[in-house]
Structures are given as structure tokens and as C-alpha cells.
TITIDO-320546 format. One record per residue (C-alpha): x, y, z; residue number from 0. Coordinates in nm, 3 decimals, padded with zeros to 5 digits. Layout:
<rs>
        x        y        z  seq
        X        Y        Z  NUM
...
</rs>
This chain:
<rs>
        x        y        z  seq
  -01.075   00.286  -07.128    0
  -01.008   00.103  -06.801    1
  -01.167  -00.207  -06.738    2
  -01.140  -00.510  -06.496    3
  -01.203  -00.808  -06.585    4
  -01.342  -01.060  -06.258    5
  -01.292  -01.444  -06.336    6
  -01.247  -01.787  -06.167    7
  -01.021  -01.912  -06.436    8
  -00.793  -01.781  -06.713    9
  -00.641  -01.977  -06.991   10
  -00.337  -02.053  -07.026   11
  -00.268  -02.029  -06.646   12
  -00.669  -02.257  -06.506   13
  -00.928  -02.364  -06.718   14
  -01.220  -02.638  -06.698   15
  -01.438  -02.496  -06.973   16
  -01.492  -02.226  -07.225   17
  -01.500  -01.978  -06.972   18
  -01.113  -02.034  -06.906   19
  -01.080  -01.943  -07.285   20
  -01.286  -01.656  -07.322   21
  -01.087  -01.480  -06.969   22
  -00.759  -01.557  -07.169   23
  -00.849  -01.444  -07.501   24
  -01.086  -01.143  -07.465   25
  -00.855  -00.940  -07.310   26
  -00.579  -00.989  -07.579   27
  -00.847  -00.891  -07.813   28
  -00.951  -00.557  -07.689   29
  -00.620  -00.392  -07.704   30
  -00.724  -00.297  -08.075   31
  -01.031  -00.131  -07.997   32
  -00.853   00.115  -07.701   33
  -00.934  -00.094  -07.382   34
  -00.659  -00.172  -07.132   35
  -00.796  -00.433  -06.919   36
  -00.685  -00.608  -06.603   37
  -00.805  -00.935  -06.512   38
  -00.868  -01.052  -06.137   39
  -00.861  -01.425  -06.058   40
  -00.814  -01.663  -05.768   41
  -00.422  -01.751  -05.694   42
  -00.427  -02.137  -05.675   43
  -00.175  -02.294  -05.617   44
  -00.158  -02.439  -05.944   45
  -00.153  -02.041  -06.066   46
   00.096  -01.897  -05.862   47
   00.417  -02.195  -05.933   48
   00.353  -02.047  -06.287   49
   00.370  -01.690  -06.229   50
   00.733  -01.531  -06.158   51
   00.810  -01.184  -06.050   52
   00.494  -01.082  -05.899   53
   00.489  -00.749  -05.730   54
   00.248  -00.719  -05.443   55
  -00.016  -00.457  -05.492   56
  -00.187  -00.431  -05.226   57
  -00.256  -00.598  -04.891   58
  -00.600  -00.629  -04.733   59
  -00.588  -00.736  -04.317   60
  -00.983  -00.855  -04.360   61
  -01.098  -00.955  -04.674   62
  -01.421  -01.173  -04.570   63
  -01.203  -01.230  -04.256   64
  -00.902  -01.331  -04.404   65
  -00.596  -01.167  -04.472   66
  -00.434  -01.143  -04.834   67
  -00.263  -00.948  -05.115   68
  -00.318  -00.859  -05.460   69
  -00.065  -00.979  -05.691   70
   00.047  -00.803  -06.046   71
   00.189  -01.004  -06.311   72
   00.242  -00.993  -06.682   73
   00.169  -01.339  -06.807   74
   00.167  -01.403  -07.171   75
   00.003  -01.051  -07.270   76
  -00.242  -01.083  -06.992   77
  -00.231  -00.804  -06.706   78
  -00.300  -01.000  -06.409   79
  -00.425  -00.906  -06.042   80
  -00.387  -01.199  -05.854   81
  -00.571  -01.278  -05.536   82
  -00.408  -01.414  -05.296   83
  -00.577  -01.571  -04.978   84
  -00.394  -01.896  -04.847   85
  -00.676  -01.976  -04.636   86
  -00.942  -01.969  -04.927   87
  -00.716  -02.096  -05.204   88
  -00.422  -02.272  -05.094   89
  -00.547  -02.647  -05.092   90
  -00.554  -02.921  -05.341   91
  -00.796  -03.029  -05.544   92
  -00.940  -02.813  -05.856   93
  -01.076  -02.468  -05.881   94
  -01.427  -02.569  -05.738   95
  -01.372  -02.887  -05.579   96
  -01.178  -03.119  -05.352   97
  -00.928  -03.409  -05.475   98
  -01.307  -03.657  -05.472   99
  -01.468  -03.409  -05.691  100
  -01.727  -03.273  -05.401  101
  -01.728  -02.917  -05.398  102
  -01.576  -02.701  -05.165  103
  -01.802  -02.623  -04.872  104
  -01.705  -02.248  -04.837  105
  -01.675  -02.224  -05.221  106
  -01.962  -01.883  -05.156  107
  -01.696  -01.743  -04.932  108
  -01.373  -01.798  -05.179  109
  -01.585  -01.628  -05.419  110
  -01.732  -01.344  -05.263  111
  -01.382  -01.274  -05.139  112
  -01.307  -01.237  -05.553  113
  -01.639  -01.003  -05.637  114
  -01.514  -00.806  -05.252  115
  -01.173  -00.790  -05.387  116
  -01.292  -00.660  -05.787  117
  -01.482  -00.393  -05.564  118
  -01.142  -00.254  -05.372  119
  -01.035  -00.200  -05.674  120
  -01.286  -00.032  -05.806  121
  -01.291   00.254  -05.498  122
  -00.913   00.264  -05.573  123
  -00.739   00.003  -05.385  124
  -00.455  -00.020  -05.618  125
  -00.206   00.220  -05.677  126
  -00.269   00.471  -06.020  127
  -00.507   00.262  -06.121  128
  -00.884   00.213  -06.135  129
  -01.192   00.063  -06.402  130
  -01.370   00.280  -06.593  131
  -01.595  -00.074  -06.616  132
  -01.612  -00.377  -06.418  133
  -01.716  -00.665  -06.647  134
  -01.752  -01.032  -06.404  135
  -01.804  -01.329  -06.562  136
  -02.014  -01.628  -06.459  137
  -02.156  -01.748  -06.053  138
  -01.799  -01.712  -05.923  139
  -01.790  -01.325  -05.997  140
  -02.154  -01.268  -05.988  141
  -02.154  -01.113  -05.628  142
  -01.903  -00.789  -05.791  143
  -02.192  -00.596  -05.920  144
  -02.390  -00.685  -05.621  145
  -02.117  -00.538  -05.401  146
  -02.122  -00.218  -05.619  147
  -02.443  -00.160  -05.609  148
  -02.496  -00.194  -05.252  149
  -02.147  -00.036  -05.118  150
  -02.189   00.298  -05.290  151
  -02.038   00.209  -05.628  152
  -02.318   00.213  -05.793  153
  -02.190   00.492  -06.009  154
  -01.981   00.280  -06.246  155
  -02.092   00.048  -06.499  156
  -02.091  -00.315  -06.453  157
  -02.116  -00.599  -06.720  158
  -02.276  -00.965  -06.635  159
  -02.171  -01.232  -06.857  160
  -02.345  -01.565  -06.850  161
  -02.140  -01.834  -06.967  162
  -02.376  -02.145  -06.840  163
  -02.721  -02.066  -06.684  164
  -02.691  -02.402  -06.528  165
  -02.426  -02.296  -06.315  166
  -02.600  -02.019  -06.040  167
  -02.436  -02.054  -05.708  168
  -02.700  -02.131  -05.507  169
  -02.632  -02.099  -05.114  170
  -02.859  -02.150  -04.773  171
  -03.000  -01.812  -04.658  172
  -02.754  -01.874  -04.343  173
  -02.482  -01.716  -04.568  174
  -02.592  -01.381  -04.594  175
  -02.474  -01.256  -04.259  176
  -02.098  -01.284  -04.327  177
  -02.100  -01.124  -04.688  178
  -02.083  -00.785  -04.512  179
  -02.395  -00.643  -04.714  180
  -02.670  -00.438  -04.584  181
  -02.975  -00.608  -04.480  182
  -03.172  -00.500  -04.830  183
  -02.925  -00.669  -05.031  184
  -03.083  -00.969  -04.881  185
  -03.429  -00.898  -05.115  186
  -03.612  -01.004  -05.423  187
  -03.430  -00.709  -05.592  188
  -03.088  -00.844  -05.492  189
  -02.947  -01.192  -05.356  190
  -03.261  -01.339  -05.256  191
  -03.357  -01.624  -05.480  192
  -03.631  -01.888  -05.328  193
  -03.518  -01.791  -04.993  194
  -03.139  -01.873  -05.066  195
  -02.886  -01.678  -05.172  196
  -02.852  -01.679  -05.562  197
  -02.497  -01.586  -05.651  198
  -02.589  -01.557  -06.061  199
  -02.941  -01.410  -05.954  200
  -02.779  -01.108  -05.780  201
  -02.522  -01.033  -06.063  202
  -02.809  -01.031  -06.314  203
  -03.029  -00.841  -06.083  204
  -02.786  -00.586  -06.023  205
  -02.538  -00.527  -06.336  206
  -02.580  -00.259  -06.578  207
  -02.547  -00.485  -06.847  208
  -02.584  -00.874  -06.907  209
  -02.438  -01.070  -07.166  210
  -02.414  -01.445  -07.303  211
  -02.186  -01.571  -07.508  212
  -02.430  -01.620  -07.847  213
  -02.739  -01.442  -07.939  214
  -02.927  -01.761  -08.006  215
  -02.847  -01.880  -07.627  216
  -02.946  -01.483  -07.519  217
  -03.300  -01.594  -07.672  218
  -03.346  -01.913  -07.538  219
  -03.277  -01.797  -07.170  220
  -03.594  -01.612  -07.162  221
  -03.759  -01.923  -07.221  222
  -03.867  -02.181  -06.919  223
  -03.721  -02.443  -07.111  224
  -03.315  -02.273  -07.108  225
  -03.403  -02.042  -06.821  226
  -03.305  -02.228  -06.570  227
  -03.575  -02.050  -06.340  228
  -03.398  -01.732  -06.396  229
  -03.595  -01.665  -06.715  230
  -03.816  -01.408  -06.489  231
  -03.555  -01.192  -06.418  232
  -03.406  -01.213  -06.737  233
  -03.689  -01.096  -06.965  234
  -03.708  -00.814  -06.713  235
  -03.374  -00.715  -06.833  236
  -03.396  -00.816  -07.153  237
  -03.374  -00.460  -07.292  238
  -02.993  -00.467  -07.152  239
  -02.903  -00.826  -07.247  240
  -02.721  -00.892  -07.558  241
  -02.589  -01.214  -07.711  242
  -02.231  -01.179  -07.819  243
  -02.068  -01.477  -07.976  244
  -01.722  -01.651  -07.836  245
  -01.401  -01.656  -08.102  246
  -01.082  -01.841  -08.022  247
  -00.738  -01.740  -08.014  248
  -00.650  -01.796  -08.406  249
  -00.260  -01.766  -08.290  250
  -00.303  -02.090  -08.055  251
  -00.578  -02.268  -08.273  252
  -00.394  -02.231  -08.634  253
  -00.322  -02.539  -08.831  254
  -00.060  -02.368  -09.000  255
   00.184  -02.352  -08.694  256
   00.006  -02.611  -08.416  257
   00.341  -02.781  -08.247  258
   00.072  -03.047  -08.127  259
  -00.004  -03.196  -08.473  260
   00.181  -03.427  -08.685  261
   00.219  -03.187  -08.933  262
   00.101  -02.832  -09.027  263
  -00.160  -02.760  -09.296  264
  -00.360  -02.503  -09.460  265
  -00.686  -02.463  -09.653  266
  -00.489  -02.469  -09.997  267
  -00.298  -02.810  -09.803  268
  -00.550  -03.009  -09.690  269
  -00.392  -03.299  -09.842  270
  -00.164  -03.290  -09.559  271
  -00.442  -03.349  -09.254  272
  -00.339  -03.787  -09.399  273
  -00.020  -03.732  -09.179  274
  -00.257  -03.619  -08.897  275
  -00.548  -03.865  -08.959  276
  -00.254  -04.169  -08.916  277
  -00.157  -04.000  -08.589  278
  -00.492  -03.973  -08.445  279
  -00.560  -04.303  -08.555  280
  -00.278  -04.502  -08.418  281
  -00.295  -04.270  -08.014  282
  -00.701  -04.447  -08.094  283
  -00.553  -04.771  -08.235  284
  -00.800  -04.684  -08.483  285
  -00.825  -04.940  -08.803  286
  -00.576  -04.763  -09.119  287
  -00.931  -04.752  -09.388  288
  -01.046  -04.486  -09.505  289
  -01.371  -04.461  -09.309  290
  -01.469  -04.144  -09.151  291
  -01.331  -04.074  -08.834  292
  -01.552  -03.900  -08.595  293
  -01.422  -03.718  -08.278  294
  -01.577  -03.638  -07.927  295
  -01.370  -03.411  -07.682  296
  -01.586  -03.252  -07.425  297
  -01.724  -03.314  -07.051  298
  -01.927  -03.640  -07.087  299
  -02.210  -03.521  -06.939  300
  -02.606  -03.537  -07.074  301
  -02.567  -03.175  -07.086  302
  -02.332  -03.248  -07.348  303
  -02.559  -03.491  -07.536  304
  -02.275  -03.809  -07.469  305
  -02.617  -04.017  -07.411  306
  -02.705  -04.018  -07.775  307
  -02.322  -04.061  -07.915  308
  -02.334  -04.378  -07.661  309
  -02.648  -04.471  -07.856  310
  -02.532  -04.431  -08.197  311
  -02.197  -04.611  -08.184  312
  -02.245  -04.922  -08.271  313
  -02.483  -04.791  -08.596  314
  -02.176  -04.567  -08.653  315
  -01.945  -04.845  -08.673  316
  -02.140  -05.083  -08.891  317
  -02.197  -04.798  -09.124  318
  -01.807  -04.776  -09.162  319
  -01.717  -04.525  -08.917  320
  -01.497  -04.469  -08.652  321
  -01.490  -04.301  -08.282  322
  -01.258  -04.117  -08.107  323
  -01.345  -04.005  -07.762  324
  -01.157  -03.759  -07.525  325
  -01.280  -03.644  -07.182  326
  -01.442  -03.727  -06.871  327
  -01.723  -03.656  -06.633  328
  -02.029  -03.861  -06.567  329
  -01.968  -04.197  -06.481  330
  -02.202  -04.449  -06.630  331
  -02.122  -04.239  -06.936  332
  -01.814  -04.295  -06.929  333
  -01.871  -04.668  -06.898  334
  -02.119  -04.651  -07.186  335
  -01.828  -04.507  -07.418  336
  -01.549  -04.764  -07.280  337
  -01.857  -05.071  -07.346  338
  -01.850  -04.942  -07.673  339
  -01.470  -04.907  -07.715  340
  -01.430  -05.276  -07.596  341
  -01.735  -05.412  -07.820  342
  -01.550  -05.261  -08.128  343
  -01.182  -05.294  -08.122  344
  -00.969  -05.054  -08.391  345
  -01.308  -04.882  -08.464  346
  -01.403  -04.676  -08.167  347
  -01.125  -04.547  -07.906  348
  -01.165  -04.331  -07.551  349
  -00.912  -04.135  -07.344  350
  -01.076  -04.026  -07.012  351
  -00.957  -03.748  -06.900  352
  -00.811  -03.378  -07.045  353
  -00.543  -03.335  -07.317  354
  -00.496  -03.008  -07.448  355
  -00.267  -03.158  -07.691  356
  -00.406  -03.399  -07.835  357
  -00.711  -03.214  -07.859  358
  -00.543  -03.016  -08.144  359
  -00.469  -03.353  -08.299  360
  -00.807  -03.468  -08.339  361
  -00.909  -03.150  -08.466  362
  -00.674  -03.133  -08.726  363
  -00.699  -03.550  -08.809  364
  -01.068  -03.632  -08.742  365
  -01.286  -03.555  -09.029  366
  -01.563  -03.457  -08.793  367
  -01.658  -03.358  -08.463  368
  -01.966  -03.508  -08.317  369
  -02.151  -03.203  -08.040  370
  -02.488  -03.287  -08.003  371
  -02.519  -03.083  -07.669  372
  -02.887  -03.037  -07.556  373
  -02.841  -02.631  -07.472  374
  -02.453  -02.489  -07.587  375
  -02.435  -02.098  -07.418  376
  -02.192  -02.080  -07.717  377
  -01.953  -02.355  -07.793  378
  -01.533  -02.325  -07.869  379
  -01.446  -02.701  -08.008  380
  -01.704  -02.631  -08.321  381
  -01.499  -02.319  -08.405  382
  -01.172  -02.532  -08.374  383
  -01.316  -02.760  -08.582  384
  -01.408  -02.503  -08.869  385
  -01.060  -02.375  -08.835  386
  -00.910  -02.729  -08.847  387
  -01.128  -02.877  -09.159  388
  -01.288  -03.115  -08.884  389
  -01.649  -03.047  -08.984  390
  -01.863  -02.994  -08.704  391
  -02.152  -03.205  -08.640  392
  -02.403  -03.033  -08.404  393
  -02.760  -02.982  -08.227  394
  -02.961  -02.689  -08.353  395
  -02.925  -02.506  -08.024  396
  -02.749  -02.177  -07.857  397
  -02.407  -02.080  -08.040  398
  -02.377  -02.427  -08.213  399
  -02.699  -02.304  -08.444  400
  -02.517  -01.967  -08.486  401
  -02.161  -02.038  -08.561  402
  -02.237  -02.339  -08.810  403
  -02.373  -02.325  -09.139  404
  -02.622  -02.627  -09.179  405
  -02.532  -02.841  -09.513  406
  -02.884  -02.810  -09.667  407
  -02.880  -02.818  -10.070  408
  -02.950  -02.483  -10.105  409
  -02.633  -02.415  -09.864  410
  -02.410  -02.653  -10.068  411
  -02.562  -02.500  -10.365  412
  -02.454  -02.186  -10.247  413
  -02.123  -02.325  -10.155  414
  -02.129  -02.185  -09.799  415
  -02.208  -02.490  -09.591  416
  -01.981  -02.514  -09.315  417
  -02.138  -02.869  -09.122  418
  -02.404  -03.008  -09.019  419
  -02.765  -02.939  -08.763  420
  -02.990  -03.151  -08.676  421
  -03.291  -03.144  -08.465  422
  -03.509  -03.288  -08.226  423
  -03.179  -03.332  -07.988  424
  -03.228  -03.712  -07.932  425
  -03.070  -04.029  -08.113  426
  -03.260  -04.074  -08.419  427
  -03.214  -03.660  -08.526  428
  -02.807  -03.726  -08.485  429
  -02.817  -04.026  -08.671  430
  -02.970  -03.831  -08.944  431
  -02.731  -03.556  -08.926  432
  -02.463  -03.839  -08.901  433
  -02.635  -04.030  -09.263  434
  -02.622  -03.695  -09.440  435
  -02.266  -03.621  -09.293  436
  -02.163  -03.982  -09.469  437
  -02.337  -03.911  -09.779  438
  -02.155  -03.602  -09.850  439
  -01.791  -03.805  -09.705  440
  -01.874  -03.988  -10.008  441
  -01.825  -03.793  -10.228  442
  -01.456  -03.587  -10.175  443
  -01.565  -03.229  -10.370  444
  -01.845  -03.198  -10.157  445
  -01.629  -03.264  -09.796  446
  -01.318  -03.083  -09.952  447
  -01.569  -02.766  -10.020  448
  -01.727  -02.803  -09.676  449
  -01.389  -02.792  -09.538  450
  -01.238  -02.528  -09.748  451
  -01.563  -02.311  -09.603  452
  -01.534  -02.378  -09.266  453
  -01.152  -02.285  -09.247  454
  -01.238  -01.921  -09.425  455
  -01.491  -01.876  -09.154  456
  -01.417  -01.536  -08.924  457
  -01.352  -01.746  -08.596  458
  -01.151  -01.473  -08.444  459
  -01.190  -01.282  -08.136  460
  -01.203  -00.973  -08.390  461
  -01.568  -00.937  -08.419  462
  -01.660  -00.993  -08.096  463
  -01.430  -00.792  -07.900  464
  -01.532  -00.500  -08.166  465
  -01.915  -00.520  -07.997  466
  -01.766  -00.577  -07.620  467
  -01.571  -00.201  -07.651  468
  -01.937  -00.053  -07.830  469
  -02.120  -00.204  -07.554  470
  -01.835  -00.096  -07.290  471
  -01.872   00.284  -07.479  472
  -02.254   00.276  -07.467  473
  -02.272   00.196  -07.074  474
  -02.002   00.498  -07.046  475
  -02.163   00.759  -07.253  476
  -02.469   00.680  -07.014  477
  -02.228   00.766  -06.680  478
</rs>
């Protein structure tokens, strides 16, 4: 079956979260299970000086006002369509926001231009080819099954997939009259959300199908404490919403082959991570003993949970312990973490800013991974960690409660542990997640079994992309 794939970023080629990932990978991942899929994104300039031999598709004279072109390219497995539009895209900064970090003002128009674009295609803009399924992912494709339903495509399915409630794409009613949509899109059944235009609303509203990327997160969005507002609509649809958990690309996350580590392991190797733990410790300047070395790479937001890291650093360092930090984001956290680095010297290190690199180094040298995020849609850097032996230290919430197997005696017992939960999310329950996590340190079986679990864990896209082709089958068998 045909189906395209609508997204703001695509990893290898954009990313500034998990959703990046998930565009890359999923696609990759169907071709097993008899779906050809083409993915649509924006062509940033970052995009389009790494794409070579593009072949134009398609040319539009109007889309949203603008003229541009659909671009095809083959880029590392991937089918891409690439959109075009100099006047939407062409300008520095990132994806969503200028070179200060402020959001684009016409970011609602660069994006409805992508749903507009996803629903050319659809009527047969592109030459021999057309989806059997549209599946959009997130805000920033949100508006393509609002376009089908309202410009006479209702007739073919669409998939919603919910990466981050948080993120809606919320714009002034003022909007509405250049989306080129009938007046009754503009209602509680479609766009209108609080008298603004809701983006995310619309998509949910309007899709066949909505998905999020783990079923614990698919519960707790029909809850007022994860909906977001949204959790209304949602158990309204909750009959078609189904939680379907992220994997990772096992060929670019495999400690066996990684060209970013110091040197290559395996479960039945683990002796080798040392050469990986000295690397990580000296790019930290991170004291040679044999303390536990705790990582952090992530946005350092309170989203994230960076708060309560911030507030257990100094107890992790006089228990023994190390810190090493990498990313960036809010910034009195990221004061908070470089306070801490400067109060302790060769025990707690921070890199602002992204490394995709030397990410997969403190995976594969860190012996844990600290992600006490208060709500995780599904997570990626606690399934690196599992595949690493990095044992992943997180909050009993979304996919971090469904992708790691808590450490409780029974589990160890058992010998399926994987890492630790903990709950309430606040200071005092990671510290006692972080006292059990030393404990078992302590004592080398226990961590080397913990390890040895977490890198058998299934972290592939396998599974998952299995249920995306039933679900894609299911919404066709009821064309």
C-alpha cells in the first residue's frame, strides 16, 4: 500500500526531537510489512545543500500564495517529496524559529502550505503516484486531514500522530481567512479551538485515526492533568486512538559498529564499555574512580524534569557520583547545571548545546542515564540506553513507564529488570530511584545482569511498524 508520510523534520537530513527520528526510521521499517511510503517535508535550506539530484515533480503557481515545486529524492532509503517554497523556507534560523530563538511569525502559513501540499498529492498532483493513506505527524502537519476532509478528500484515510500534546499550534482567529477553507471548517467540529485556530485540534478532530507514540501516554491524554485541554476531544475519539510505542534505528544505535565510540562492544563484551567510560570521562574532565557516572542529554527544560537533576547534584556527588550533562534550552537551567559544574570540579561536567556524536559516547560510557521527565509521549534516549548497557533511570510516566522494566526484587528476582522508576516526579522520588540505582552499582552481578537485560530488549522499529501496517489495513478494509 501507498502511503504519505507529512512531517516537519526527518532524521538524518532535520531533527530537534524524537519526532525527527521517528519520520526517519518508520518509513525504513515498513518496507517489510508491504508499505511503500513517501515522506513530505519542508526544504530548508539546511535540507536541500544535502540533497543531490533532485528531480522536480511538480510545480504549484499558488500554494497559500506562493509559488513552489515538489522535489523527489532518494536519501539514505528514504523516498522524499520535498517542498520547496523560497519565500516560506528559505531563511536562517531553525525549523520553527529565527537565529534569537522567537518563532517565526507566519510559522501557521509555512505549515499549512505542507498539510495544502500532502493534499495535492493526495488528488494526484504527482505523476503515477498517489496514497492509499495519508499519515501527518504532530501541529506542523495537523492541518492535512483538515484539508481532506473539507476539500472533498474525505474519502481516504488519514492517520494523526501526536508526538507532544504540548505542542498544538495555536493561532489568532484572524488566520482563518487565508487557509482557503470553507467557512464551516472554521467550527467546533474543525479548527476552532477557544476562538483561535487550533492546528493539533483540527488534525485530531478530523483524522480517521489518532495515534501517540506509547500506550501509557495514549491514557494519560484523556486525563486533565496530560490533556493539555484537548482531553475533551480526545476521549471523544478515544475509540480510534491507539498508543503505539517508538523503536530506534538498531543499524545507527548498535554498540557493536557505533564509529562515535571509543570502541565497539557487545552484551557478551561489556568489559569493553572501560575504553568508553575513560573517553566520556576525560570530553567531562570527569575524576578516573570508579564512581558511577550518570548522564543527562536532552532539552533542559522542566518538561524534561532538569529542575530536580539541578537539585540532586550536589547529593549525587557526595554520595560518589558523577554528572555528565549534554544539551540546552531553558536558561536559568542551564545556569543551575553550569553552578553545579563549577561547585564540583572533575565530578559533574556540561556541554550546552547538541552532539549527535557524543551522544553515542555517553550512552555507551555512562553507566546510567538520568530522565526524570514530568510527562514523556514516548521517549528514544531510554531505548539507547537499554541498547548501550547505560541503564536508564526514569519517572513513572508515558513511554518511560512502558519501555523500562522497574528494578523491584521480584523483577531482579526474575532477572528481567531493565532500570529503574520512581514516583512522585519531584526531587526526593529521584533521589530514591538514584539510592537504589547505587545500591545495586554496588554490587557488579546485579548491574552486569541489569545491563545484559536491557541490551536483549526488542528496541527495534520491528514491532511497531508491524501494528502501524494493521492499523494502516484496518482504516483500508473500512474504505
Amino acid at each position: 500500500m501507498n502511503v504519505l508520510s507529512v512531517a516537519s523534520e526527518v532524521f538524518p537530513l532535520v531533527k530537534t526531537g524524537g519526532l525527527a527520528d521517528v519520520a526517519g526510521a518508520l518509513p525504513l521499517a515498513l518496507k517489510n510489512h508491504g508499505v511503500s511510503m513517501k515522506t513530505l517535508m519542508p526544504g530548508y535550506p539546511a535540507v536541500l545543500q544535502q540533497l543531490h539530484e533532485t528531480k522536480t515533480l511538480a510545480s504549484m503557481t499558488s500554494l497559500l500564495g506562493e509559488e513552489a515545486r515538489l522535489l523527489a529524492c532518494d536519501y539514505e532509503g528514504l523516498d522524499l517529496v520535498v517542498l520547496d517554497v523560497p519565500a516560506l523556507y528559505d531563511r536562517n534560523g531553525g525549523p520553527y524559529t529565527d537565529v534569537t530563538g522567537k518563532d517565526f511569525v507566519d510559522n501557521w502559513k509555512r505549515f499549512a502550505a505542507l498539510s495544502l501540499a500532502a493534499t495535492e498529492i493526495a488528488r494526484g498532483l504527482l505523476p503515477d503516484w498517489r496514497p492509499d493513506i495519508l499519515h501527518a505527524h504532530d501541529w506542523q502537519a495537523a492541518m492535512a486531514p483538515v484539508y481532506m476532509r473539507y476539500t472533498g478528500l474525505q474519502q481516504i484515510p488519514t492517520v494523526m500522530t501526536v508526538h507532544n500534546l504540548a505542542f498544538q499550534g495555536q493561532f489568532g482567529p484572524q488566520i482563518f481567512a487565508d487557509l482557503q477553507l470553507p467557512p464551516q471548517a472554521f467550527s467546533v467540529d474543525g479548527l476552532e479551538y477557544y476562538g483561535d485556530v487550533g492546528f493539533l485540534k483540527g488534525g485530531l478532530r478530523t483524522a480517521w485515526a489518532v495515534t501517540t507514540v506509547s500506550p501509557t501516554y495514549a491514557h494519560e491524554i484523556t486525563t486533565a492533568e496530560y490533556g493539555m485541554g484537548l482531553e475533551g476531544l480526545i476521549n471523544a475519539r478515544a475509540s480510534d486512538l491507539t498508543g503505539i510505542v517508538n523503536g530506534i534505528d538498531t543499524q545507527v544505535w548498535n554498540p557493536a559498529t557505533d564509529p562515535h565510540i571509543a570502541e565497539n562492544f557487545t552484551a557478551g563484551a561489556l568489559r569493553k564499555r572501560a575504553a568508553n567510560r575513560k573517553a566520556l570521562a576525560d570530553r567531562f574532565s570527569l575524576g578516573d574512580d570508579d564512581g558511577p557516572i550518570f548522564c543527562v542529554i536532552s532539552r533542559l527544560t522542566w518538561q524534561k524534569g532538569i529542575d530536580l537533576i539541578a537539585d540532586v547534584a550536589d547529593w549525587i556527588v557526595a554520595e560518589g557520583g558523577k554528572l555528565a550533562v549534554l544539551g540546552s534550552g531553558d536558561q536559568g537551567l542551564e545556569g543551575a547545571l553550569l553552578a553545579a559544574a563549577s561547585r564540583h570540579r572533575g565530578r559533574v561536567g556540561i556541554v550546552i548545546g547538541y552532539n549527535e556524536p557524543l551522544s553515542h559516547l555517553m550512552q555507551a560510557g555512562a553507566d546510567a542515564i538520568l530522565i526524570p521527565s514530568r510527562f514523556e509521549p514516548c521517549g528514544l534516549t531510554q531505548l539507547y540506553g537499554l541498547r548501550y548497557g547505560c541503564i536508564p533511570i526514569v519517572a513513572r510516566t508515558g513511554g518511560l513507564a512502558d519501555t523500562v522494566i522497574d528494578a523491584n526484587e521480584a523483577a531482579l528476582s526474575a532477572r528481567v529488570a531493565t532500570g529503574f522508576q520512581f514516583t512522585p516526579i519531584t526531587a526526593d522520588g529521584l533521589q530514591v530511584a538514584l539510592r537504589r540505582a547505587f545500591k545495586a552499582y554496588r554490587e557488579p552481578k546485579v548491574w552486569a545482569r541489569l545491563q545484559n537485560q536491557g541490551m536483549k530488549s526488542d528496541v527495534s522499529w520491528e514491532k511497531s511498524a508491524e501494528r502501524y501496517a494493521n492499523l494502516y489495513s484496518s482504516l483500508l478494509a473500512r474504505v
